[in-house]
Every structure is written in C-alpha cells, then in structure tokens.
FIKOLZA-1660 file (N, C-alpha, C; in steps of 0.1 Angstrom, whole numbers, plus 5000, padded with zeros to 4 digits):
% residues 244
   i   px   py   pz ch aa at
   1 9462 1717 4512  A  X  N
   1 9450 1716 4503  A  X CA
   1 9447 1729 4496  A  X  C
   2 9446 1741 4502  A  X  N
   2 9444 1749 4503  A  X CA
   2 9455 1756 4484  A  X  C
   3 9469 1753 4490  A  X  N
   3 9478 1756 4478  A  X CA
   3 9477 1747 4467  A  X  C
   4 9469 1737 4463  A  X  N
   4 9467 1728 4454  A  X CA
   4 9455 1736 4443  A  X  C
   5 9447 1743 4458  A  X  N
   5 9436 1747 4451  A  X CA
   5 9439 1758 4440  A  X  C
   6 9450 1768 4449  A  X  N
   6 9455 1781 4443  A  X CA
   6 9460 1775 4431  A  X  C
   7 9468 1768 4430  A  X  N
   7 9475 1766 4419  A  X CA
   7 9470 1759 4410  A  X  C
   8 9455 1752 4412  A  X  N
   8 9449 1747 4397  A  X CA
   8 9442 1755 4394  A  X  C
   9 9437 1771 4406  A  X  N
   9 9429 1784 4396  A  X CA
   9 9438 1791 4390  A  X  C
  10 9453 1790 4392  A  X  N
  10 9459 1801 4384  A  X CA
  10 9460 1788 4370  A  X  C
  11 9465 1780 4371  A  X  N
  11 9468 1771 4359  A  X CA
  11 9454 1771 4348  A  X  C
  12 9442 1774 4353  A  X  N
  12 9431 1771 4345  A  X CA
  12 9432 1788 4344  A  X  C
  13 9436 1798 4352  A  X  N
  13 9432 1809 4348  A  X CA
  13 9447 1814 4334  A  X  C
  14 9458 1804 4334  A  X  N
  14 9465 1809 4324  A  X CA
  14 9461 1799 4311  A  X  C
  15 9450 1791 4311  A  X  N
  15 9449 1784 4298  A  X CA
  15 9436 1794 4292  A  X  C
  16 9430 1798 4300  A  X  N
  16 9418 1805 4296  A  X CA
  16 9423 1823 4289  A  X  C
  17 9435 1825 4296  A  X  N
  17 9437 1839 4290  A  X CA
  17 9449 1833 4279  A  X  C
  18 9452 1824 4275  A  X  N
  18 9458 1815 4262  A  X CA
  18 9452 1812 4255  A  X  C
  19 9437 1806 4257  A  X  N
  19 9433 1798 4249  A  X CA
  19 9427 1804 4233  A  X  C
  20 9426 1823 4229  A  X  N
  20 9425 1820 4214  A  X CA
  20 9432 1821 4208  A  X  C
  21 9444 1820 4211  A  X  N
  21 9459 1821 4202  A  X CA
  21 9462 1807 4200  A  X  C
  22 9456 1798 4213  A  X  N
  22 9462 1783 4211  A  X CA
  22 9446 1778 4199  A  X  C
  23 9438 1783 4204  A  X  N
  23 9425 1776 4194  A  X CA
  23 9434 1784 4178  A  X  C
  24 9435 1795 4179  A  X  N
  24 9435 1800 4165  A  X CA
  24 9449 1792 4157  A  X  C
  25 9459 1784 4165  A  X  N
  25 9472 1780 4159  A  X CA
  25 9464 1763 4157  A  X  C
  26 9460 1757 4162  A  X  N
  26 9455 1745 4162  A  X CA
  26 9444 1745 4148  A  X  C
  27 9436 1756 4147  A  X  N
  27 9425 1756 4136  A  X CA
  27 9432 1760 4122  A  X  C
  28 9449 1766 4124  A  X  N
  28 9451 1769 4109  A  X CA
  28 9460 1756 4108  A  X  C
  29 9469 1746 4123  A  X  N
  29 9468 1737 4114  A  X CA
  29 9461 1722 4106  A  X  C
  30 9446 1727 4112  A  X  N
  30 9435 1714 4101  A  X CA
  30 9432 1724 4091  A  X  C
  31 9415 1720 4087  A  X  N
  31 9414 1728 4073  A  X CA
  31 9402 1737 4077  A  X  C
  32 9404 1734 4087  A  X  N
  32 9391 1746 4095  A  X CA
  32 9392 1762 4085  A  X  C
  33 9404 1768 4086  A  X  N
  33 9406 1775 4077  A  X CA
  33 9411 1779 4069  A  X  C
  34 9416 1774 4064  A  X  N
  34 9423 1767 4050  A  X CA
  34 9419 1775 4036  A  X  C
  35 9408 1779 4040  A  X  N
  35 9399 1784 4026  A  X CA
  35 9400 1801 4027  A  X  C
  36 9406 1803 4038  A  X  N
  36 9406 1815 4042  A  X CA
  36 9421 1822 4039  A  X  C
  37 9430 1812 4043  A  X  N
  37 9443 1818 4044  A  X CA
  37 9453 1812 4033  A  X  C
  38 9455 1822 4022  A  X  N
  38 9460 1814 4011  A  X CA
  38 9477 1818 4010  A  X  C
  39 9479 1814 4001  A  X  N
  39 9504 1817 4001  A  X CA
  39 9498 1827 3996  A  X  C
  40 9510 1835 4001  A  X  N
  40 9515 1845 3995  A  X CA
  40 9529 1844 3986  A  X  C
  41 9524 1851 3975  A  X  N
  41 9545 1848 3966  A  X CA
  41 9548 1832 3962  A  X  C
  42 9534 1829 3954  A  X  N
  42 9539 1816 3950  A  X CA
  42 9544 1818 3935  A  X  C
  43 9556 1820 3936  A  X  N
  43 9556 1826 3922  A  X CA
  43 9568 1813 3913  A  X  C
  44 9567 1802 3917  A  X  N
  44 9569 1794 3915  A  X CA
  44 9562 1780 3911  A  X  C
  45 9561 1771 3902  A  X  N
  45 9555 1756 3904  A  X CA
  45 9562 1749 3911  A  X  C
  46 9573 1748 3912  A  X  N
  46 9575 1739 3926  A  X CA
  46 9575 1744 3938  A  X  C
  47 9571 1757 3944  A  X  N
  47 9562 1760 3956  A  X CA
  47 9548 1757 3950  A  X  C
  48 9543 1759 3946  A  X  N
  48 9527 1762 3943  A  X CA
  48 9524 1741 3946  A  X  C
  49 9535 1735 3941  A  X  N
  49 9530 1722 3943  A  X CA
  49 9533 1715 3956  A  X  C
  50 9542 1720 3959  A  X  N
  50 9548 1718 3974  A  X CA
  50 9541 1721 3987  A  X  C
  51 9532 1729 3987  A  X  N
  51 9523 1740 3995  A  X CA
  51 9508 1738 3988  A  X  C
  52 9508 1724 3978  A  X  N
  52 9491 1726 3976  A  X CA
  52 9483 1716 3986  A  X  C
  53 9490 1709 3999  A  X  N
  53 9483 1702 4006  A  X CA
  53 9482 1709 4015  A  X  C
  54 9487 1720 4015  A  X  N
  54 9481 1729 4028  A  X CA
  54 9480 1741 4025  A  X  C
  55 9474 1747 4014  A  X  N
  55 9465 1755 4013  A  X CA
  55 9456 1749 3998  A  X  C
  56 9448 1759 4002  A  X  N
  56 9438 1757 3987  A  X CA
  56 9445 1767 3975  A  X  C
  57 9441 1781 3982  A  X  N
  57 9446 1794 3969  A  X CA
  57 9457 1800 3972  A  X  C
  58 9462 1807 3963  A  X  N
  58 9475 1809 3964  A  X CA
  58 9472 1828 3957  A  X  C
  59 9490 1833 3956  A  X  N
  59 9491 1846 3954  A  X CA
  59 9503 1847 3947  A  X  C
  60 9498 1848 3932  A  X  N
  60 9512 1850 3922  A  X CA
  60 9512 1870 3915  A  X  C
  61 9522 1871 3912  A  X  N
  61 9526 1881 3908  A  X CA
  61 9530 1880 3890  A  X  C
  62 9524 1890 3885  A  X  N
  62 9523 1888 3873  A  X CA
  62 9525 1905 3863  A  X  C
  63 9529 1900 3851  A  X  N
  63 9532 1911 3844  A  X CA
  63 9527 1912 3830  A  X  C
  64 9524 1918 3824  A  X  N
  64 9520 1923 3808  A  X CA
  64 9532 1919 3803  A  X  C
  65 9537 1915 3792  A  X  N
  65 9555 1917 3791  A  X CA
  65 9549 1919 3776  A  X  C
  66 9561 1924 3768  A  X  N
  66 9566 1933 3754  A  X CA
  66 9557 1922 3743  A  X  C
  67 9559 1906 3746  A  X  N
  67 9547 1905 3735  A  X CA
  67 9533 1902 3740  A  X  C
  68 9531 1909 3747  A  X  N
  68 9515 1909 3747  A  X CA
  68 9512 1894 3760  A  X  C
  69 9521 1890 3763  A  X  N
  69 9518 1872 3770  A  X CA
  69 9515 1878 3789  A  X  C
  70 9508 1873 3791  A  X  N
  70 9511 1875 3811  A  X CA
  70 9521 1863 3814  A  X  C
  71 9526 1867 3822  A  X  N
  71 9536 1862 3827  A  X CA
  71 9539 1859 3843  A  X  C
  72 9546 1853 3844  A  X  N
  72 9546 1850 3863  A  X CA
  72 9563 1858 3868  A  X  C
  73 9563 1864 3874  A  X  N
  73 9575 1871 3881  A  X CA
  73 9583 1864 3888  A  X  C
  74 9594 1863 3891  A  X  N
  74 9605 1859 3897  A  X CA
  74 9602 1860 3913  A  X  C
  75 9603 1851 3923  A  X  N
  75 9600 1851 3934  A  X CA
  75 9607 1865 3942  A  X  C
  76 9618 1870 3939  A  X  N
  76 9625 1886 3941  A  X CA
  76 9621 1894 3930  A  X  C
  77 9608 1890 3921  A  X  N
  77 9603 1900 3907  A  X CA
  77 9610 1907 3903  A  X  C
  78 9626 1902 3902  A  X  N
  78 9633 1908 3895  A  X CA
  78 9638 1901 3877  A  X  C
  79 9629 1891 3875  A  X  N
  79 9631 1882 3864  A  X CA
  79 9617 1876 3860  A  X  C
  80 9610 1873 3852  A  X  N
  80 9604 1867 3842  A  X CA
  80 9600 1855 3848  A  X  C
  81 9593 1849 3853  A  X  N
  81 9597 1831 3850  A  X CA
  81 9591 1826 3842  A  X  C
  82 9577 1820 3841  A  X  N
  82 9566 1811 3829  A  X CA
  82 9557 1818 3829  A  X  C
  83 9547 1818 3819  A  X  N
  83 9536 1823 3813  A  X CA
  83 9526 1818 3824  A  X  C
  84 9516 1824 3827  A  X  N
  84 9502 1824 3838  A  X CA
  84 9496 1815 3832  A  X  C
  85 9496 1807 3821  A  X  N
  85 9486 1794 3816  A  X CA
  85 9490 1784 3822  A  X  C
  86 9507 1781 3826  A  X  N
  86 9512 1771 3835  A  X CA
  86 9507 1769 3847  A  X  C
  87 9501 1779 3850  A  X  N
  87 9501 1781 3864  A  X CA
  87 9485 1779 3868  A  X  C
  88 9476 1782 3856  A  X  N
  88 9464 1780 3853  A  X CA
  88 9455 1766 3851  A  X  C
  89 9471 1759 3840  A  X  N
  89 9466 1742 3839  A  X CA
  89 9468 1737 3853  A  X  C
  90 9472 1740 3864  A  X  N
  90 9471 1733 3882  A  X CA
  90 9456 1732 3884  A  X  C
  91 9446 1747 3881  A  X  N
  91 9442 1749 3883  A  X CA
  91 9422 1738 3883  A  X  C
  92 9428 1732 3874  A  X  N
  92 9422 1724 3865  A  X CA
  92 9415 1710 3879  A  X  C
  93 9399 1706 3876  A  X  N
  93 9402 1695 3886  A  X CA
  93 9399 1695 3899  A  X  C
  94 9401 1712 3903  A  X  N
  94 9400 1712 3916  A  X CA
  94 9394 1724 3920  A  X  C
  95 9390 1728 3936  A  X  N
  95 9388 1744 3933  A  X CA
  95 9397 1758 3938  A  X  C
  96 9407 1757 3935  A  X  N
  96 9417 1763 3937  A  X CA
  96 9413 1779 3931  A  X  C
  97 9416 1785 3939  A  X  N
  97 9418 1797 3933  A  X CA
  97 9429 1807 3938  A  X  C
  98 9430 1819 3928  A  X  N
  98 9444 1822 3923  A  X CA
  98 9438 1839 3926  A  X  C
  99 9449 1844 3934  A  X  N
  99 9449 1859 3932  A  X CA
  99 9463 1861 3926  A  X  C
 100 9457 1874 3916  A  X  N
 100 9467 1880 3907  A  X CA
 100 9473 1893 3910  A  X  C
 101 9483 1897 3913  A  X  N
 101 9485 1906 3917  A  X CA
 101 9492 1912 3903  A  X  C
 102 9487 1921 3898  A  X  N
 102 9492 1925 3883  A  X CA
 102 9502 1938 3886  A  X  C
 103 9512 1939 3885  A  X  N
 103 9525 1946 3888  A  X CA
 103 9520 1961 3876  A  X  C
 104 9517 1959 3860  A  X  N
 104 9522 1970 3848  A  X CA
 104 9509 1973 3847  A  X  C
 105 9497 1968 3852  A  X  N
 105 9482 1972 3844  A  X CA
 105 9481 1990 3845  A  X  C
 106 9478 1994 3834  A  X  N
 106 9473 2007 3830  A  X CA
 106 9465 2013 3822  A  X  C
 107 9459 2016 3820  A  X  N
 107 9452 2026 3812  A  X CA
 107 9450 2024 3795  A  X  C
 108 9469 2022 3794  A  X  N
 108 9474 2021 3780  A  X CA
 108 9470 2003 3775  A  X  C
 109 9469 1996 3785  A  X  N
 109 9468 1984 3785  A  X CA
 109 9462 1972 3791  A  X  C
 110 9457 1976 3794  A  X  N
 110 9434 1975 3803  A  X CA
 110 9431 1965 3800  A  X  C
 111 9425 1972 3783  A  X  N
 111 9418 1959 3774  A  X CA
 111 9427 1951 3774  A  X  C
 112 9442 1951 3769  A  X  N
 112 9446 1941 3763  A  X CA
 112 9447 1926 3774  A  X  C
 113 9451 1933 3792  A  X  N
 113 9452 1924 3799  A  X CA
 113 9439 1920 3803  A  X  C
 114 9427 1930 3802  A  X  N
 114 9413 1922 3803  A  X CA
 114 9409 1912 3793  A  X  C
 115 9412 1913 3780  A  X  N
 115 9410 1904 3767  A  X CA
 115 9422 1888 3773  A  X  C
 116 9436 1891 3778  A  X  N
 116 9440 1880 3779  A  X CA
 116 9435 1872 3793  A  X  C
 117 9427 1878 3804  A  X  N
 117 9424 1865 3812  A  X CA
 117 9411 1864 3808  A  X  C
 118 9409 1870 3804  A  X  N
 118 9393 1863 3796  A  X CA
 118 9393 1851 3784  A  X  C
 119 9402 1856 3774  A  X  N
 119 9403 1841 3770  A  X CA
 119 9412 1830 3776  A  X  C
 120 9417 1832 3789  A  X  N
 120 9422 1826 3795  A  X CA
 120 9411 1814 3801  A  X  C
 121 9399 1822 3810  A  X  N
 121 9388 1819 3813  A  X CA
 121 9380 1812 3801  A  X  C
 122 9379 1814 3788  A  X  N
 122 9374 1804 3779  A  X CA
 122 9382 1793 3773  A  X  C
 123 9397 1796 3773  A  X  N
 123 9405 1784 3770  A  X CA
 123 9400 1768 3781  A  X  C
 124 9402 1774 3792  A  X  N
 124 9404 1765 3802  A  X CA
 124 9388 1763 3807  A  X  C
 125 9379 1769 3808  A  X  N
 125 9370 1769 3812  A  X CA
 125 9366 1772 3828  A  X  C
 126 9370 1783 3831  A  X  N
 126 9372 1788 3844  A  X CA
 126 9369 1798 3846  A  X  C
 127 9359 1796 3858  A  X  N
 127 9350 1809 3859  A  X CA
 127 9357 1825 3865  A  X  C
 128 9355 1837 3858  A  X  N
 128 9361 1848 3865  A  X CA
 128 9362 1843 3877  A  X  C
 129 9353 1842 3886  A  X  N
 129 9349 1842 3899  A  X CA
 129 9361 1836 3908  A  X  C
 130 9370 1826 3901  A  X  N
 130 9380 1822 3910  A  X CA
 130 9395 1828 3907  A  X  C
 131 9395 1840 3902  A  X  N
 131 9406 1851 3902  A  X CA
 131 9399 1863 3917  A  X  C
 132 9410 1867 3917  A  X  N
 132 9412 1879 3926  A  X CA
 132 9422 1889 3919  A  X  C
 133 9416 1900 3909  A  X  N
 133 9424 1905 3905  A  X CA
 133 9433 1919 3912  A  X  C
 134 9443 1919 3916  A  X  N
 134 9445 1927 3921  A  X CA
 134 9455 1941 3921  A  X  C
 135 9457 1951 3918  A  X  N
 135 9465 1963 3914  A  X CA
 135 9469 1977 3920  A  X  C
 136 9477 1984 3922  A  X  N
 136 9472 1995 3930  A  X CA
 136 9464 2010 3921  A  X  C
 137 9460 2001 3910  A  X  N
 137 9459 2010 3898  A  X CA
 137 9441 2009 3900  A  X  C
 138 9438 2020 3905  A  X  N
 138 9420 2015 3906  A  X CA
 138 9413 2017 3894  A  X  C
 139 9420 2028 3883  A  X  N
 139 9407 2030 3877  A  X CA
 139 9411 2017 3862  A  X  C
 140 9429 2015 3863  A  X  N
 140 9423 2008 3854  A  X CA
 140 9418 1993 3857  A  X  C
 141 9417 1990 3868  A  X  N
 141 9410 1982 3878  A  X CA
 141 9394 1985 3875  A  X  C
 142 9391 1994 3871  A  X  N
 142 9373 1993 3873  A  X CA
 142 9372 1992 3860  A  X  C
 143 9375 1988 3852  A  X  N
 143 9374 1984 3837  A  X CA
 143 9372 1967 3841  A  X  C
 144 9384 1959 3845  A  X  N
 144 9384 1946 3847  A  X CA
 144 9365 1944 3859  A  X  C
 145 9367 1952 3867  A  X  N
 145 9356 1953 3875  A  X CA
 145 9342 1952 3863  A  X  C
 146 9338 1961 3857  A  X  N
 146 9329 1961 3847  A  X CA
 146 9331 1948 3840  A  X  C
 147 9338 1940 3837  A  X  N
 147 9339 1930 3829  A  X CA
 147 9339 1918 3836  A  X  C
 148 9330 1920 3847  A  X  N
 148 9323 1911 3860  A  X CA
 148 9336 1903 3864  A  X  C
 149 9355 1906 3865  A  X  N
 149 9364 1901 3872  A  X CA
 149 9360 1906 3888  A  X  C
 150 9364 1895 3900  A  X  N
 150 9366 1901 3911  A  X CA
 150 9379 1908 3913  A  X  C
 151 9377 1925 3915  A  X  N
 151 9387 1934 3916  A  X CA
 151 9394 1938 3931  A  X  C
 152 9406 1942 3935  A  X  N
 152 9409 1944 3944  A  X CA
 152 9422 1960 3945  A  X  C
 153 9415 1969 3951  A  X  N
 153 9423 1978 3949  A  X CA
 153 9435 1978 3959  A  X  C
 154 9449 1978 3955  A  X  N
 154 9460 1977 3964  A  X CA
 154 9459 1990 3973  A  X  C
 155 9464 1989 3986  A  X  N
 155 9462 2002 3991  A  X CA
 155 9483 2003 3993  A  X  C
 156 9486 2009 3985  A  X  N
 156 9500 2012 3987  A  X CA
 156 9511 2020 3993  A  X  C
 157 9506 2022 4007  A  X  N
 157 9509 2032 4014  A  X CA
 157 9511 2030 4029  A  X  C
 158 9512 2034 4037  A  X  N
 158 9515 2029 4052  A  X CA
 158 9509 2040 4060  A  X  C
 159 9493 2036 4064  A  X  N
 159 9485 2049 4071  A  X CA
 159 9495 2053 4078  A  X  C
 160 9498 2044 4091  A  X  N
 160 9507 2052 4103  A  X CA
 160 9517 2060 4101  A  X  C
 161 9518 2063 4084  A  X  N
 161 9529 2079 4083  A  X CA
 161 9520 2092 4083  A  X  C
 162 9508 2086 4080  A  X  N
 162 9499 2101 4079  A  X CA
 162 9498 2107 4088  A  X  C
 163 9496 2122 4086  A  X  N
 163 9492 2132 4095  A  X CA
 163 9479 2129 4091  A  X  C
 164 9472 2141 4104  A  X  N
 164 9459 2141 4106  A  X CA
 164 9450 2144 4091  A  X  C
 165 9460 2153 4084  A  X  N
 165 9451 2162 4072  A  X CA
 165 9452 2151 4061  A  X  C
 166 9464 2144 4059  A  X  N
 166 9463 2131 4054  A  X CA
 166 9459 2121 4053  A  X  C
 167 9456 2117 4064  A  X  N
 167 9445 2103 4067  A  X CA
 167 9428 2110 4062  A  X  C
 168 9427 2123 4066  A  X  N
 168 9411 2127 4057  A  X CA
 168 9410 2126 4046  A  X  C
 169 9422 2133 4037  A  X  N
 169 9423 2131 4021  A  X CA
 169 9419 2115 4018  A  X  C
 170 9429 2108 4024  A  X  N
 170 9434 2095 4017  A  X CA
 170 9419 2088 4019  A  X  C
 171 9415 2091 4032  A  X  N
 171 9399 2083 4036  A  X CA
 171 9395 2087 4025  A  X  C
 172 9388 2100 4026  A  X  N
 172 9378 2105 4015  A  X CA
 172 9378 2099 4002  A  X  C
 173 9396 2095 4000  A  X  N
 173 9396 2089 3984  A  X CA
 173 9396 2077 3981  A  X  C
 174 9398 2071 3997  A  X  N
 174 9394 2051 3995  A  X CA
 174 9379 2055 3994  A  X  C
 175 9371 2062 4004  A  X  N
 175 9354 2059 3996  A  X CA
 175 9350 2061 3990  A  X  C
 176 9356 2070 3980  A  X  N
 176 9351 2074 3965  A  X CA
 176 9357 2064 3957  A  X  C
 177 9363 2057 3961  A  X  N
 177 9365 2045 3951  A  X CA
 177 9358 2034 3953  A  X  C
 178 9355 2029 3967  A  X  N
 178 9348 2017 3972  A  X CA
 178 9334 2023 3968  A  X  C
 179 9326 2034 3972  A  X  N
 179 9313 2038 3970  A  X CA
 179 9310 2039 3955  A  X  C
 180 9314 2041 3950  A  X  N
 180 9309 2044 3933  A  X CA
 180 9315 2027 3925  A  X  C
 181 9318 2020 3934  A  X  N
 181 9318 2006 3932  A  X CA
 181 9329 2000 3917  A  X  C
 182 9338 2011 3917  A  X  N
 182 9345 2006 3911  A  X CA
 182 9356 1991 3912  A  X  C
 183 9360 1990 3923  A  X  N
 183 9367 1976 3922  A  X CA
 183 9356 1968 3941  A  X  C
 184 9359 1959 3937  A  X  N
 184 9350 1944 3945  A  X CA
 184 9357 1947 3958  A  X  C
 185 9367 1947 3963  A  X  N
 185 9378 1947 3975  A  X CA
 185 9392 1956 3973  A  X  C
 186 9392 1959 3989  A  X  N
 186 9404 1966 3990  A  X CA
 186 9415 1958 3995  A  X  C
 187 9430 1956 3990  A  X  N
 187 9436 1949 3999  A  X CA
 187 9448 1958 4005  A  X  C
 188 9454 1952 4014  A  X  N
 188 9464 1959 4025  A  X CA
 188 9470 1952 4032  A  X  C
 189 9478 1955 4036  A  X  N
 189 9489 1949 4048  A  X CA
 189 9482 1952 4066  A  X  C
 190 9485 1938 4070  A  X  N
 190 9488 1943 4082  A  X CA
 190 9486 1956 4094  A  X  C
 191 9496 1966 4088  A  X  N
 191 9499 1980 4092  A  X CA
 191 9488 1986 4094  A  X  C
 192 9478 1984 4083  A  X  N
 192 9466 1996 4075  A  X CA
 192 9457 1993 4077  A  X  C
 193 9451 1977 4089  A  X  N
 193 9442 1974 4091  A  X CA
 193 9432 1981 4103  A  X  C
 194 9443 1989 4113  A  X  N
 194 9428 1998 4123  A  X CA
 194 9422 2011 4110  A  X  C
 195 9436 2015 4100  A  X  N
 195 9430 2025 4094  A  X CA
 195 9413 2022 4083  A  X  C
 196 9421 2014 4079  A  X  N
 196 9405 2010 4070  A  X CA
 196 9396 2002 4082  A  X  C
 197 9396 1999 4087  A  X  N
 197 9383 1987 4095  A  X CA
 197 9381 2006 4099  A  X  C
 198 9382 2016 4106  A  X  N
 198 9376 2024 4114  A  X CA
 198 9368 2033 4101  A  X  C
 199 9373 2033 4089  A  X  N
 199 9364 2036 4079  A  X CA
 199 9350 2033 4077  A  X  C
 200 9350 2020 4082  A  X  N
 200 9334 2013 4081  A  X CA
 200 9329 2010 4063  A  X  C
 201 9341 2007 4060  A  X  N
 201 9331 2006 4041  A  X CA
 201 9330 1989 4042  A  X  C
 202 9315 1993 4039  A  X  N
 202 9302 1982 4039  A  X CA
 202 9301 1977 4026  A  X  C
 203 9299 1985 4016  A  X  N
 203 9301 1981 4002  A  X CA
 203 9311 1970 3997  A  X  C
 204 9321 1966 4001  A  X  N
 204 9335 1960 3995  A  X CA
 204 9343 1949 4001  A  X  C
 205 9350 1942 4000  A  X  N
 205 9352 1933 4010  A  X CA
 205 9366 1937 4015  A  X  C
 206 9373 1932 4020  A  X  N
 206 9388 1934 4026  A  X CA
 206 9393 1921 4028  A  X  C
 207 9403 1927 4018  A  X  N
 207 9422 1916 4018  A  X CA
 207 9432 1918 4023  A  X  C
 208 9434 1906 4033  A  X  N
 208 9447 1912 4040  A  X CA
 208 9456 1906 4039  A  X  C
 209 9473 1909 4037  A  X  N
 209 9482 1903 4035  A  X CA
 209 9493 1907 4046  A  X  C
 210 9496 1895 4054  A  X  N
 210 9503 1895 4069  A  X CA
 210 9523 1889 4063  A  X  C
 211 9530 1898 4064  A  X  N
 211 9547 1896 4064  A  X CA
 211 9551 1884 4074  A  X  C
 212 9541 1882 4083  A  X  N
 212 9549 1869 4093  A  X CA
 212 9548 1856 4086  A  X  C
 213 9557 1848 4091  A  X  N
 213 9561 1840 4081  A  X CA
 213 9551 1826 4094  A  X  C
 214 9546 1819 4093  A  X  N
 214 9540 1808 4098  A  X CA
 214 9553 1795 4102  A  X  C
 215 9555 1789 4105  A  X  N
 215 9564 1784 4111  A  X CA
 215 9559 1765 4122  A  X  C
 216 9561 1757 4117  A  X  N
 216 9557 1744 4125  A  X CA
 216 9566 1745 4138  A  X  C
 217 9574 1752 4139  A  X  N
 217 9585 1752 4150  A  X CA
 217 9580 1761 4163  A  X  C
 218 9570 1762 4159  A  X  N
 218 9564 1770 4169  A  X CA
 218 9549 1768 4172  A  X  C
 219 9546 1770 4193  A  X  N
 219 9535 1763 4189  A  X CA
 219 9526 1767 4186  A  X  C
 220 9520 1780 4182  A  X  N
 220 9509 1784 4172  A  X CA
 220 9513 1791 4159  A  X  C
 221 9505 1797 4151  A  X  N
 221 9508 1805 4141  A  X CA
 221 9505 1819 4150  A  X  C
 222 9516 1831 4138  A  X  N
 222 9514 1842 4139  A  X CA
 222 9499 1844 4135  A  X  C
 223 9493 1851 4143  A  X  N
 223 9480 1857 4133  A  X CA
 223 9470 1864 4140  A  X  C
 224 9466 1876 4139  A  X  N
 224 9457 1881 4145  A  X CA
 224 9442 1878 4148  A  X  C
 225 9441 1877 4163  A  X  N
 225 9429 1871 4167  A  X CA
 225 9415 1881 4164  A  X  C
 226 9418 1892 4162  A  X  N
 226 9411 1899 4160  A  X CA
 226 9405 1901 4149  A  X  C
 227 9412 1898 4140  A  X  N
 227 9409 1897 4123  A  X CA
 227 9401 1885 4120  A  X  C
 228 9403 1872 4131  A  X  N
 228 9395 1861 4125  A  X CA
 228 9381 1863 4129  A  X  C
 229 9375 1873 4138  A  X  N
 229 9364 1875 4137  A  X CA
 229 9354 1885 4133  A  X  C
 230 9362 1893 4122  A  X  N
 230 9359 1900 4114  A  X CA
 230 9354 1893 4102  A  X  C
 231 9341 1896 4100  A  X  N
 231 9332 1889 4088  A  X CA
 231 9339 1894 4073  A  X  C
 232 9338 1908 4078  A  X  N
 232 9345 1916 4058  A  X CA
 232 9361 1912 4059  A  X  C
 233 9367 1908 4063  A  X  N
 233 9380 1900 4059  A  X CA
 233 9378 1889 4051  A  X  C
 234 9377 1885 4040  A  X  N
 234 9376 1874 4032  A  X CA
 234 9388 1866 4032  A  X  C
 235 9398 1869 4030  A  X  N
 235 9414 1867 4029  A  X CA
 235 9428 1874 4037  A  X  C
 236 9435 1860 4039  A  X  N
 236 9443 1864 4049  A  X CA
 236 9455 1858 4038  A  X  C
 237 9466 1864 4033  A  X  N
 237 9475 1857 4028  A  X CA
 237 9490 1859 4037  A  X  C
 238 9493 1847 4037  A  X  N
 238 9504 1842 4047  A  X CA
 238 9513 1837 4042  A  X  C
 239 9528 1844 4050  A  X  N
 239 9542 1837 4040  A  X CA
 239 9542 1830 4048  A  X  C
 240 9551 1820 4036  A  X  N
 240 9555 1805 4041  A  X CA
 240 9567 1806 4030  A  X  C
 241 9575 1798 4035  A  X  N
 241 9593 1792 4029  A  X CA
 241 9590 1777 4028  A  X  C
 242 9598 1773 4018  A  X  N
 242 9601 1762 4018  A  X CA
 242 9619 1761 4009  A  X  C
 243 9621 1749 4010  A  X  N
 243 9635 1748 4003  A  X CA
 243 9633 1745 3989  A  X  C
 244 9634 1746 3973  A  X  N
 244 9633 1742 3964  A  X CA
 244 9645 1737 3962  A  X  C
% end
C-alpha cells in the first residue's frame, strides 16, 4: 500500500515540475497565443499562405532597390523576389499584421522609404499601426517613428561578448535611444534577453526573435517560460520550415 502511495507522490510530483513547459506547448498549439508569436522569414507567398492558419503575423525582409520599389528578399536574402504590395494585397480582409525588417534604410533614403509605405497605407487602406518597422539603423528609424510608424530598433550585437566596460557603453546608448523616444521597440534575439530585461526600460516595448525551430514531432514547443510572463515582450517570432 504503502509503495503505491510513494509512487503516485513522485508521479504527481514529476507532472507538477513539468507542467509549464507542457501548459506552454499545448497553448501555442490553440490560439491562446497565436497573436503573440508570429513567422519569422516569411519571405515567400507560398509560406506566408501555407503558415496563415497558424499564425496571424508574420516577419518579411525587405529592401529599397535601384528604382525606388520595396521589395521582398530571397528566403537566404541573397536575391530579390516580389514587390511588398504582393505581400500587402494578403493583407486585406483580415487582421494580419506584418513586421518589416528593412535590410538598406539610411539617412540618404528615409523619406523615400517613409513616403513609400505611406502611400502604401493609403493605396490599400491600412492603418500604420499594423506594420512593425524594423532596422538596426535607429536614427534613421526615428524619422519613420515621427511619422506615427511603430518603430523597432534592431539590437545587432551579442551582449554575452561584452566586457564589463562594454555592456556600460552599449547600456547607456540603448537608453539614450529608448528614453528620448526615438523608435517604439527594441528587438533582439534570444541571447540578449537577461541583457536588456536587467536594463529595466519602461518607455518601449520588446521584440524577441527565438532561432529554434517549433516542431509537431515533439511534445511541446521550444520556448521560454520565462518570457511568456513578461508583460513588455509583445512579440515572440518563431521559425518554422515547411516544404514548398
């Protein structure tokens, strides 16, 4: 009797030290969070269509190119594929929304790419509000910011190389960017997330983009438990494969 007992407290005591990895793999597959965790690298329409029943928003990569057109990047962005209007008409109908990760934006060419998703936004009738623009270029990033886009500054770097004297620099110069409220959000990988959350910037939100790939062959998803109960994480973008 006795060993019946032992062995249904350790069985209940190994579901209970299981249970937020199995809650958190079970909730990303309904739509519990869905709105949270969008593709990463859809830089395709037949992923973007393949992967729109299980996510809402997605994460394309985009470029300025020589005549003036935005454009969608090659899934290895080593090639061109279709203009960002293709990818804009999905958009239509539903509430989808689209982060941009803009590869060329600079200084020299600001306005021109703020002038083209703007009349992108009056062609189609789509509110800024459902872009995420995003770049590692902040200032010319706080131009699109001023022109009421939601902005996101890339953080392009990998804290855990810094030395001590380097992680104070680099701090000091994420909060002079976040505090003088130049772009909406910062985003980052994985890697860089004890570094910024120990910052504490309250002003701005945080985007996070996780390399593990999600998988049905397994029984939960990769994904940090810790981040889902983090309020300033807005976005969690997650690779996913498929075969085209």
């Amino acid at each position: 009797m006795k060993s019946k007992i032992y062995s249904g407290l350790l069985i209940l005591g190994l579901l209970m030290m299981f249970y937020p990895f199995i809650k958190t793999g079970y909730e990303l597959r309904g739509n519990s969070l869905k709105n949270d965790s969008w593709l990463h690298s859809t830089n395709t329409l037949e992923k973007f269509k393949i992967f729109k029943q299980q996510y809402d928003n997605f994460e394309i990569n985009v470029i300025l190119n020589d005549t003036g057109k935005l454009e969608v990047l090659s899934e290895d962005q080593t090639k061109v594929g279709i203009i960002l209007d293709n990818f804009i008409a999905e958009m239509l109908n539903n509430d989808t929304q689209l982060w941009i990760d803009l590869k060329n934006i600079n200084k020299n060419n600001k306005m021109v790419v703020c002038e083209k998703l703007e009349s992108i936004c009056c062609t189609y009738n789509i509110e800024k509000s459902r872009f995420v623009i995003e770049t590692k270029d902040w200032e010319s990033l706080s131009y699109l910011t001023n022109n009421n886009f939601y902005t996101s500054f890339f953080l392009d770097i990998n804290t855990k190389d810094f030395n001590d004297e380097e992680a104070v620099i680099y701090a000091s110069h994420l909060k002079e960017i976040t505090d003088k409220g130049y772009v909406k959000a910062i985003s980052f990988s994985e890697n860089n997330y004890s570094f910024v959350k120990d910052l504490n910037i309250t002003n701005v939100d945080l985007l996070r983009w996780d390399e593990k790939i999600k998988t049905d062959k397994l029984p939960v998803y990769y994904r940090s438990c810790s981040l889902e109960n983090d309020e300033k994480v807005k976005v969690i973008l997650m690779s996913d494969k498929c075969e085209i």
